[in-house]
C-alpha positions as CSV (number, residue, x, y, z in Angstrom):
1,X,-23.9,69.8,42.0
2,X,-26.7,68.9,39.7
3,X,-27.9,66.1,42.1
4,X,-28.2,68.8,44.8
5,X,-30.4,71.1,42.7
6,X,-32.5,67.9,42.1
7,X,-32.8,67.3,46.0
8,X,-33.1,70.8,46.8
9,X,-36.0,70.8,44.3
10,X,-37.9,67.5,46.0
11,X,-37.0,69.0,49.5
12,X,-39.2,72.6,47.9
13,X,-41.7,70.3,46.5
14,X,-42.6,68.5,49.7
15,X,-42.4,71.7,51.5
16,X,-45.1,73.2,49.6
17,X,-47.4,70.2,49.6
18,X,-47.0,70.0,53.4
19,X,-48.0,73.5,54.3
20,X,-50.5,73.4,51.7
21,X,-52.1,70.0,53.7
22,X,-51.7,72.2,56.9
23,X,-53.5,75.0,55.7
24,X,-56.5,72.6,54.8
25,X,-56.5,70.8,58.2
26,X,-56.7,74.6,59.9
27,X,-60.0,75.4,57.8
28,X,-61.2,71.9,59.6
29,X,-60.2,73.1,62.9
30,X,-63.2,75.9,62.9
31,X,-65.6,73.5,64.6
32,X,-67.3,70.2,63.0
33,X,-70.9,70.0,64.5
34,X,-71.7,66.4,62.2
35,X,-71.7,64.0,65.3
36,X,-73.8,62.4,68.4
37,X,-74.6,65.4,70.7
38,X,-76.1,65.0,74.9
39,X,-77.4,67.9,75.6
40,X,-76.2,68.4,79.5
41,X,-78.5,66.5,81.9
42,X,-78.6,63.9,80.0
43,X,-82.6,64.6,78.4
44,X,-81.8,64.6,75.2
45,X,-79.5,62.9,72.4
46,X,-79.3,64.2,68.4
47,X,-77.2,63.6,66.2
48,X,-76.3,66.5,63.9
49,X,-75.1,65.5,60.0
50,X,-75.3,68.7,57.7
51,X,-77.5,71.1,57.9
52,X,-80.3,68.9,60.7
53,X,-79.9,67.9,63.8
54,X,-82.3,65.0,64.8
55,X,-83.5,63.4,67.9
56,X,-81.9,60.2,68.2
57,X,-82.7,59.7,72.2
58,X,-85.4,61.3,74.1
59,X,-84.7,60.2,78.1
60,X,-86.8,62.3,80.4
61,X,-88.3,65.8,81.3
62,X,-90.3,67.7,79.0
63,X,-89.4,66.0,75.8
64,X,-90.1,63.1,77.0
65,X,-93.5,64.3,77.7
66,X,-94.2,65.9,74.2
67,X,-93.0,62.5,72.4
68,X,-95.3,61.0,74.9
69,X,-98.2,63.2,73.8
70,X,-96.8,62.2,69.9
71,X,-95.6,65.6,69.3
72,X,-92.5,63.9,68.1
73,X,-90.8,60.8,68.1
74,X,-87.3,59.6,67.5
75,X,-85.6,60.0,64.1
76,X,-87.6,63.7,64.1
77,X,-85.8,67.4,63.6
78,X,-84.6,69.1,66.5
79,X,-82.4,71.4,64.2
80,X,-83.0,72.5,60.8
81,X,-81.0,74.8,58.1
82,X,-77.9,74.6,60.3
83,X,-75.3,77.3,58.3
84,X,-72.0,78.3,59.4
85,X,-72.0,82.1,60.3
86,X,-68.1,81.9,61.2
87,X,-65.1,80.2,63.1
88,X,-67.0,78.3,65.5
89,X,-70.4,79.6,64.8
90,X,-74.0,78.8,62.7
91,X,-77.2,80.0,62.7
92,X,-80.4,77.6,62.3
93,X,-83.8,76.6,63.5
94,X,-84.5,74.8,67.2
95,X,-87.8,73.0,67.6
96,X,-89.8,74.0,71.0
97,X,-92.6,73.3,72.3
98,X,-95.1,75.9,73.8
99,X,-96.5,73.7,77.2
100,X,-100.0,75.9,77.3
101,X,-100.9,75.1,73.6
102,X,-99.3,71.6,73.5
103,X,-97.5,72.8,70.0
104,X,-94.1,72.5,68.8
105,X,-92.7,75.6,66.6
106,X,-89.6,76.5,64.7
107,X,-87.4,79.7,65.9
108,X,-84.5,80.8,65.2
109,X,-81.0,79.8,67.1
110,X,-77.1,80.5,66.8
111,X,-75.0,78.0,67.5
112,X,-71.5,78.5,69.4
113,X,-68.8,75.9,70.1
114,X,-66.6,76.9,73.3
115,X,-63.2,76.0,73.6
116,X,-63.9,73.2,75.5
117,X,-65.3,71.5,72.3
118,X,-69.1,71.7,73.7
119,X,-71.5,73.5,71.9
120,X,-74.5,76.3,73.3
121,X,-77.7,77.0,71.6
122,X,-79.3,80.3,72.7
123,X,-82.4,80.7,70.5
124,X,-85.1,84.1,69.7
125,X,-88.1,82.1,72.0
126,X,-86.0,81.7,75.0
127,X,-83.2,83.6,77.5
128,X,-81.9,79.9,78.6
129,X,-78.8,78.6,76.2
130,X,-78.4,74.9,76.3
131,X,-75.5,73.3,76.3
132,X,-74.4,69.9,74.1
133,X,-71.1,67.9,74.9
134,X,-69.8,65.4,71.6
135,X,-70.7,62.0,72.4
């Protein structure tokens, strides 16, 4: 009887441990944004690490053209003071660039991850929300 107890008491022990590691693994399953990001169409890689996001390919279109006109250049912040707002959401800065004035600013984004695992970036400067997949 006493060696029962004892196992009883292991099988408890165990328990606890294992639904204590459980509940850590579902605070990780909110969304992890530290990774290689394409934005979709290819323009763009970053790769996000913290609180920055930062251009690690730059392929075509118009940032293309703005590290052309040495704007910016590869290893540069496309995101800044990425926080997490909730499950599956931060807030944080996006560089743009204003084409007229041939200037890059910082404005204000929120960050979403679908259920698909791919992220969207709507931001205060535009109505368009782009769309990252995980590399």
């Amino acid at each position: 009887m006493k060696n029962l107890s004892k196992l009883f008491g292991i099988i408890a022990f165990v328990a606890v441990i294992g639904f204590s590691m459980i509940s850590c693994d579902l605070d990780k399953d909110e969304g992890d944004l530290n990774g290689v990001w394409v934005r979709d169409g290819g323009d763009i890689v970053i790769t996000i690490n913290g609180s920055n996001g930062i251009f690690i390919e730059i392929n075509t279109g118009m940032w293309k053209t703005v590290q052309t006109n040495g704007l910016v250049s590869i290893g540069d912040k496309k995101f800044r003071n990425i926080k997490r707002t909730g499950s599956f959401r931060w807030s944080g800065e996006e560089l743009h660039y204003a084409q007229s004035e041939n200037i890059t600013g910082w404005f204000e984004c929120t960050i979403g991850m679908g259920t698909s695992g791919k992220i969207y970036i709507s931001s205060t400067v535009t109505d368009d929300i782009s769309n990252y997949t995980k590399n």
